[in-house]
C-alpha angles and dihedrals in degrees: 000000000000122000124025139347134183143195135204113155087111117346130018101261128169133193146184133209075338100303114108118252132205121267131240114251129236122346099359086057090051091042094054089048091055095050082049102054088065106019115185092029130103103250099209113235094240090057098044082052082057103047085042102058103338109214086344094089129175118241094260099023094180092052087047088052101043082054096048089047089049091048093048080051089061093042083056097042090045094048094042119004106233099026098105083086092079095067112063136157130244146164121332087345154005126295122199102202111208131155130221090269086061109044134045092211089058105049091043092061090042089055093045085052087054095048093049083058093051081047096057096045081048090242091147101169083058100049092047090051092049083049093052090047093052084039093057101059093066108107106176146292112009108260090335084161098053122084119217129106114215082051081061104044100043114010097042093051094051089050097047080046091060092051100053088054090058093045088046091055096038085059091046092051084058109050078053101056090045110258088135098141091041092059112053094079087055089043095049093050085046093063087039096065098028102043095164097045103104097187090072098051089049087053079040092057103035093051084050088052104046086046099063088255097119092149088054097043091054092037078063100055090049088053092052089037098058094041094058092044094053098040105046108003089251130126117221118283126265097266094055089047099057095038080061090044088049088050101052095043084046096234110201089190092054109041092029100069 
């Protein structure tokens, strides 16, 4: 597609007619990042000042922001003539108005929508590959070139989140269309990385279990176990209880679903 795209499912990237261009700098990059983030939404003023300089603000912090809005307009226009448009003002703040072709966030939640609907006609091949899709345009860590800390603080945690949840069912498509033994590898580095996300080392465990690894599956519950216990003083929550229970009883009703 012509005109600008932008990506920001792991670094801030932009590209014209499919070549990479160059960024803004400073607060028109983080400014850009922020009207992505939720393209097609009015971003308030108050919460583009924040994102801005937090409670660093300039003398006249409006004036700052309406430069820095009519400087990001240039960037657009240079990049791609007639792309300024895209970025109008409205009431009480500013809106960048991009389309699935032209940003990664965007198609990725389109996919993962599409992937909710496979799921409700049980077409589960389709809904893993329309996972995978949204999956695969992660590229790394959310916006880790994009200096602002409330982004960070707040946006950034709500997008990783998203992913995760499309991580968590993609895995859980998968123990349900069998791929019990493939799984375990993904499902190990998951925990790895995640060690407080319960949710993995019950997929973990689950994908042991239905694999004949049932030392493994209950070495697993001891790790995450200790590592609760140790970190916050909790034992593991209820799902991941009775998934060890079943497991120990061998509960065919249970492990074999």
């Amino acid at each position: 597609m012509n005109g600008v795209c932008l990506k920001v499912l792991g670094p801030l990237e932009a590209a014209v007619d499919g070549r990479r261009a160059e960024l803004p700098k400073g607060g028109q990059r983080v400014l850009l990042a922020a009207l992505a983030l939720n393209a097609g939404q009015v971003v308030p003023l108050e919460q583009l000042l924040d994102h801005l300089w937090g409670d660093r603000l300039p003398d006249r912090p409006r004036g700052a922001l309406y430069s820095c809005v009519s400087r990001l307009r240039q960037w657009l226009d240079r990049h791609s003539p007639g792309s300024a448009e895209l970025l109008t003002t409205s009431s009480g703040g500013y809106v960048l108005e991009l389309g699935p072709g032209e940003l990664d966030l965007l198609r990725f939640r389109g996919l993962t929508r599409e992937a909710a609907a496979a799921g409700e006609r049980r077409d589960l091949a389709a809904q893993s590959a329309r996972l995978r899709e949204a999956l695969a345009l992660w590229r790394g860590p959310v916006l880790a070139n994009v200096r602002s800390d409330t982004l960070q603080q707040t946006e950034v945690p709500r997008l990783t989140e998203e992913y995760l949840r499309a991580v968590e069912r993609r895995c859980e498509v998968g123990l349900e269309l069998g791929e019990h033994d493939g799984m375990v590898g993904e499902l190990r580095a998951l925990t790895d990385r995640y060690p407080f996300r319960e949710r993995f080392w019950w997929q973990l465990m689950l994908a042991l279990s239905r694999s004949g690894r049932r030392v493994e599956a209950l070495a697993a519950y001891r790790k995450v176990s200790s590592q609760l216990r140790a970190e916050f003083g909790v034992d593991p929550d209820l799902e991941l209880r009775r998934l060890q229970m079943a497991i120990l009883r061998d509960d065919h009703s249970v492990l074999s679903r």
